[in-house]
C-alpha positions as CSV (number, residue, x, y, z in Angstrom):
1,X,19.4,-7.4,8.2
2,X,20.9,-9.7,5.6
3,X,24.5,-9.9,3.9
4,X,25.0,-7.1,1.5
5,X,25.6,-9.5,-0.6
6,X,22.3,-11.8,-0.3
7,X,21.1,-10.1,-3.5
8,X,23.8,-9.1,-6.6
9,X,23.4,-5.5,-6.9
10,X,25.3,-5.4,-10.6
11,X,22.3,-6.6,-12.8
12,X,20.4,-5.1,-15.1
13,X,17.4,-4.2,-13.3
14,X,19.7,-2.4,-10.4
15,X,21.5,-0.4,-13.1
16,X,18.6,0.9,-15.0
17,X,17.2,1.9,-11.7
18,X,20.3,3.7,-10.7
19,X,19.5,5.5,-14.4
20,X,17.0,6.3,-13.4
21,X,17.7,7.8,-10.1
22,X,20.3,10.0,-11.5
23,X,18.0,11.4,-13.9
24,X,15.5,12.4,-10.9
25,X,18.6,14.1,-9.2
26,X,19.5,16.3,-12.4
27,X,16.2,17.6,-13.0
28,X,16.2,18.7,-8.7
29,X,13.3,16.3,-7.6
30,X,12.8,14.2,-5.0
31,X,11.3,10.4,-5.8
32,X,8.9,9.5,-3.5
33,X,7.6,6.3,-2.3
34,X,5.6,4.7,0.4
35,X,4.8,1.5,1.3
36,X,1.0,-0.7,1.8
37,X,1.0,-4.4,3.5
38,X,-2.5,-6.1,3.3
39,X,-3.9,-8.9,5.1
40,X,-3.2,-7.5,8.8
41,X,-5.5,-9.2,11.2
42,X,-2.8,-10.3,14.3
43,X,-0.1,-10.6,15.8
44,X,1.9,-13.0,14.0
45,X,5.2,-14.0,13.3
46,X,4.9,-12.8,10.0
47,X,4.0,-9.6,11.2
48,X,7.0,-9.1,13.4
49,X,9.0,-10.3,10.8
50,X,7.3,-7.0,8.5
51,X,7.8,-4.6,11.2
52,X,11.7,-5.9,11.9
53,X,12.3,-5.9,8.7
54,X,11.0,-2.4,7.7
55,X,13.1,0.7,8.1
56,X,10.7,2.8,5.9
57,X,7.1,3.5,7.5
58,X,4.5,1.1,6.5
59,X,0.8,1.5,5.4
60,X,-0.6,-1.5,7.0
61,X,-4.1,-2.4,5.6
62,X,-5.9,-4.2,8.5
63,X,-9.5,-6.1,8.1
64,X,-11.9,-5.2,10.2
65,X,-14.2,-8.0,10.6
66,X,-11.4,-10.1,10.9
67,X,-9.5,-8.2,13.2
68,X,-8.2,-9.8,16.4
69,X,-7.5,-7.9,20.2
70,X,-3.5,-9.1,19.6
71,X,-3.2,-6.7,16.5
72,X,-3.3,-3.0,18.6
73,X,-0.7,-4.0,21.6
74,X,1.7,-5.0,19.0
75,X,1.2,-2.1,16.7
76,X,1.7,-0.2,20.2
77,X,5.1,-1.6,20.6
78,X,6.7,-0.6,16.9
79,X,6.6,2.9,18.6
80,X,5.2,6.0,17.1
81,X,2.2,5.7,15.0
82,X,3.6,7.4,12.0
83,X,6.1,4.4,11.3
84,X,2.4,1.5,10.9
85,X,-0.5,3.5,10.2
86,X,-3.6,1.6,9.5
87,X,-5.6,1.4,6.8
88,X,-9.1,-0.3,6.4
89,X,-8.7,-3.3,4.2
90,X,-12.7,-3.7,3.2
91,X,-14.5,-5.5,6.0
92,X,-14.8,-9.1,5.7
93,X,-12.3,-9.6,2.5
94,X,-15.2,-11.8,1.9
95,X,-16.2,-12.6,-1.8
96,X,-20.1,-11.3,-3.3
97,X,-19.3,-11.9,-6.7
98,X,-20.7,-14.4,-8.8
99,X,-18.4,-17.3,-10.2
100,X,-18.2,-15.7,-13.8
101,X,-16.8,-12.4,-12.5
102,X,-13.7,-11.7,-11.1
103,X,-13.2,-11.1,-6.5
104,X,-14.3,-8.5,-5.4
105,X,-15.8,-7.8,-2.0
106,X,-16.6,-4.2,-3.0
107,X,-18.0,-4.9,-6.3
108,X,-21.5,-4.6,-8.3
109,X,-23.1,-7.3,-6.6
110,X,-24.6,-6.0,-4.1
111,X,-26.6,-2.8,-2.8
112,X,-25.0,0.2,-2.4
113,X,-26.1,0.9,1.0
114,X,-25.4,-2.6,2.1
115,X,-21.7,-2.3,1.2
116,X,-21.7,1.3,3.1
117,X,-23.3,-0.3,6.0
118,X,-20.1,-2.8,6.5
119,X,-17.7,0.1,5.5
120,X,-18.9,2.0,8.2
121,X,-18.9,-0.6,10.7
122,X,-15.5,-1.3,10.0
123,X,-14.1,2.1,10.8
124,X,-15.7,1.9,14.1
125,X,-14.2,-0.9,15.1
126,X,-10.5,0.2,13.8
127,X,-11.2,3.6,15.5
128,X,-11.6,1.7,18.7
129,X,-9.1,-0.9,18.3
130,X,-6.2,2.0,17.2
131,X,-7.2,5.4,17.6
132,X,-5.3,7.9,15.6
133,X,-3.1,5.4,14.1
134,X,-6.0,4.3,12.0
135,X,-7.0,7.0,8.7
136,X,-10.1,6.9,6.9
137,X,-8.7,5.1,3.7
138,X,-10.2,2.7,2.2
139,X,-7.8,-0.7,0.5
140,X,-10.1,-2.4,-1.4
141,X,-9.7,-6.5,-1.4
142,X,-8.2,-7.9,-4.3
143,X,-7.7,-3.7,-5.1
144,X,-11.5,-4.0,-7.3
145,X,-14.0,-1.3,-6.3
146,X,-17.0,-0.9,-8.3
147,X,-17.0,2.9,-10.0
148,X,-20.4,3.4,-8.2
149,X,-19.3,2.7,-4.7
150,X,-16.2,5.2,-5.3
151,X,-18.6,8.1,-5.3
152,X,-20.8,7.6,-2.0
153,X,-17.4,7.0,-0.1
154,X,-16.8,10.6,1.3
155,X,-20.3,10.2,2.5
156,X,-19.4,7.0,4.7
157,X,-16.2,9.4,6.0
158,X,-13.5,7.7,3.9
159,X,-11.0,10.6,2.1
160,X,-8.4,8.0,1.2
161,X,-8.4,5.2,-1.7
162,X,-5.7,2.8,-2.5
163,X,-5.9,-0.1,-5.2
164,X,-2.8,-1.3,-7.5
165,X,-1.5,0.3,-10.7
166,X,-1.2,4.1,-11.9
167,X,-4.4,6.5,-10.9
168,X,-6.4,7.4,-13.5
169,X,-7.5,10.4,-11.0
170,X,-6.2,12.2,-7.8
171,X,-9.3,12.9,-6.7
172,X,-12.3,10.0,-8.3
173,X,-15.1,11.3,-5.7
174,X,-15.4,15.0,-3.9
175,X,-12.7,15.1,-1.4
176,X,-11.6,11.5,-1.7
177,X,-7.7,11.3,-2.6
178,X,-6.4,8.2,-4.5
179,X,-3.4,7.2,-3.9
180,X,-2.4,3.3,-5.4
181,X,0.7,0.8,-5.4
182,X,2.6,-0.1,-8.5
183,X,5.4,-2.7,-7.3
184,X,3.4,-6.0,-5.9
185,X,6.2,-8.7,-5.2
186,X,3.9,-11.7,-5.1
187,X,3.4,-13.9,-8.1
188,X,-0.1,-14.2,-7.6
189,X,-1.0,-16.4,-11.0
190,X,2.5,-18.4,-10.2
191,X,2.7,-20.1,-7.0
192,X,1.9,-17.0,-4.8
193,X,6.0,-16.5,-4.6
194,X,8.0,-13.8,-4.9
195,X,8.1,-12.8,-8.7
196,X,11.2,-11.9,-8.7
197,X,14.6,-9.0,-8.2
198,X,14.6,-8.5,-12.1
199,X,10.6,-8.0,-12.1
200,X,10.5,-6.0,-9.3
201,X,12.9,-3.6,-9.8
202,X,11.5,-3.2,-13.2
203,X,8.1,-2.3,-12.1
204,X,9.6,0.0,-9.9
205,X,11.9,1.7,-12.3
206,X,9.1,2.1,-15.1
207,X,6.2,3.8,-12.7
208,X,9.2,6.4,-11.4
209,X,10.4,7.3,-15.5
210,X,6.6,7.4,-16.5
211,X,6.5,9.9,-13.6
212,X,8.8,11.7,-14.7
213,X,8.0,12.1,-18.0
214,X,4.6,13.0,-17.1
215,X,2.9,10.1,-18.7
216,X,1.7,8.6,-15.2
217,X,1.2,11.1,-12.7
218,X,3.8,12.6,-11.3
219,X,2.4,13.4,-8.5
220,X,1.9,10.3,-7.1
221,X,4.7,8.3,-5.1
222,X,5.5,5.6,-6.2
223,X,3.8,2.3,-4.1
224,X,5.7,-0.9,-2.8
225,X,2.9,-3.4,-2.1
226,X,3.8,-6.4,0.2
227,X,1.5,-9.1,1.6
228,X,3.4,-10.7,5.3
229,X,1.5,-13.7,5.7
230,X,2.6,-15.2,2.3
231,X,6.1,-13.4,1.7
232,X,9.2,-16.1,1.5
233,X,11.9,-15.8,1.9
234,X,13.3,-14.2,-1.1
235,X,10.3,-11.3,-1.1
236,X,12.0,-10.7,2.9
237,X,15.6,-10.4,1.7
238,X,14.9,-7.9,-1.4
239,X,12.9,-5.8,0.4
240,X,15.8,-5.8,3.0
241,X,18.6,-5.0,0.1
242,X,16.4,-2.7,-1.8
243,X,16.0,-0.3,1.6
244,X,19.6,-0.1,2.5
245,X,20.5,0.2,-1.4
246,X,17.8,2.9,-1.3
247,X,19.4,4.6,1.7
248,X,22.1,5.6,-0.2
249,X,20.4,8.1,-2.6
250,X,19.2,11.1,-1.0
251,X,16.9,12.0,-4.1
252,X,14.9,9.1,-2.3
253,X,11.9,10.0,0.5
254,X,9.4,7.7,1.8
255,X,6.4,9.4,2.8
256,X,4.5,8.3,6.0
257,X,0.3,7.2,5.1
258,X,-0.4,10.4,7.1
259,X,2.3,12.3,4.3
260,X,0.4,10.2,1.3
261,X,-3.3,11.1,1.9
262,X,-2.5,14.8,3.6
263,X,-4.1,16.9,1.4
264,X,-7.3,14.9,1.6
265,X,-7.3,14.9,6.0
266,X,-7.3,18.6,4.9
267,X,-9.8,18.6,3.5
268,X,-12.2,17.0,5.7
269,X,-13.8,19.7,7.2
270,X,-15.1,20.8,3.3
C-alpha cells in the first residue's frame, strides 16, 4: 500500500467526486463498480503487482491463443475465484483490418464463421486452463466489434460483452448482456502513461452523475479499466489511493464479474 499521502486528496477532481457521492447517498442508492484488466497471458511481475495491489475483485481479460500454462497456478494462488474471474480477451488480439481502418481483431474483415470458429476455440482452451473461474464473456481487442458479429455470439455460447464507454443496450443480441468500462487510465494517443488523477477521477465522476440522472444507464456499474503490463507507476499508486479513499463510503459496492453479467448466466438455459 502506499502513503496516504502519495496522492493529494483536496483537489478538484476528489471533491466533485465526493459531490457526487453524497448525492448517491441522499437519493438511498448504492454506486456500483467493477473492475476489467486486459492483456492477461502469464504470470508476470506485473500481474502480481495487479493482484497485490487490488482489494476489489478484478475482471481479468485473458487471450486465449496467447495464453501461457503459468497463468492458471497463479490465478489458483489469489484464492477464491470470485476475487480474478476470467474473461475471454478475443483470441489472437491479432489485427484483420486493413491499413485505412481502425484495429480490430473482431471486425468486418473477415467471415463471420471464421471469426466464430476462433471464438470458440478460445473458450475451450480457457475452460481447460481455469474451469469455473472462466465466464462466457467476450472483451473485444482494442473494445471494436463489428455490429454483425454481436448477433451470432449467443450462438457460439458467449452471454457476456464488454467494450469501453456507456452501452447503448443491456442486452445488443438475445440473451447476450453488455456490460462496458468507462474509466481507462492509460494515455493511449500520449505516451501509453497514465493520463492522469484529475482525468481520471473526472471520467469516473461524470459516468456515476449521468447514471444518476438517467442519461447513461443507470443500471450499469460503473467500469475501471486497467491494462498491468503497461501501468507505471503513477496508474499503480492512484488505483491504490482511490480504493482505500473508496473504502470509506459505504454508498460504494464493487460487484464481482460473476455479480456484473448475473442476469445473463441466468439466462443460459433460454
Amino acid at each position: 500500500m502506499t502513503d496516504s499521502n502519495a496522492i493529494d486528496t483536496s483537489t478538484a477532481g476528489w471533491a466533485g467526486l465526493t459531490a457526487e457521492l453524497a448525492h448517491w447517498h441522499d437519493s438511498g442508492r448504492t454506486a456500483t463498480l467493477w473492475w476489467r484488466d486486459d492483456d492477461a497471458v502469464e504470470d508476470t511481475l506485473a500481474l502480481r503487482r495487479l493482484i497485490t495491489v487490488a482489494r476489489a475483485p478484478i475482471a481479468l481479460a485473458v487471450i486465449p491463443a496467447a495464453l501461457q500454462d503459468s497463468l492458471a497456478p497463479c490465478l489458483a494462488e489469489s484464492g477464491e475465484r470470485g476475487r480474478i474471474s476470467v474473461l475471454q480477451h478475443g483470441f489472437a488480439h491479432r489485427n484483420h483490418e486493413p491499413a485505412s481502418q481502425k484495429k480490430a481483431e473482431l471486425g468486418a474483415a473477415r467471415p463471420i464463421a471464421t471469426v466464430l470458429t476462433e471464438l470458440t476455440e478460445g473458450q475451450r482452451l480457457l475452460r481447460r486452463a481455469f474451469g469455473g473461474r472462466s465466464l462466457p464473456v467476450l472483451t473485444p481487442p482494442w473494445n471494436r466489434i463489428s455490429a454483425a458479429l454481436i448477433t451470432h455470439l449467443p450462438q457460439a455460447g458467449f452471454r457476456g460483452l464488454t467494450t469501453y464507454l456507456p452501452r447503448r443496450s443491456a442486452w445488443p443480441a438475445n440473451t447476450l448482456l453488455q456490460v462496458n468500462t468507462h474509466v481507462d487510465l492509460i494515455d493511449w494517443h500520449g505516451g501509453r502513461g497514465f493520463i492522469g488523477v484529475e482525468q481520471c477521477l473526472d471520467l469516473l465522476t461524470r459516468h456515476l452523475q449521468a447514471r444518476r440522472k438517467a442519461v447513461a444507464d443507470s443500471a450499469e456499474p460503473t467500469g475501471i479499466l486497467t491494462h498491468h503490463l503497461v501501468q507505471d507507476d503513477a496508474s499503480w499508486d492512484f488505483l491504490d489511493r482511490l480504493q482505500d479513499w473508496l473504502s470509506a463510503y459505504p454508498v460504494i459496492r464493487w460487484l464481482t464479474a460473476e455479480e456484473v453479467f448475473a442476469v445473463a448466466m441466468d439466462r443460459m438455459g433460454e
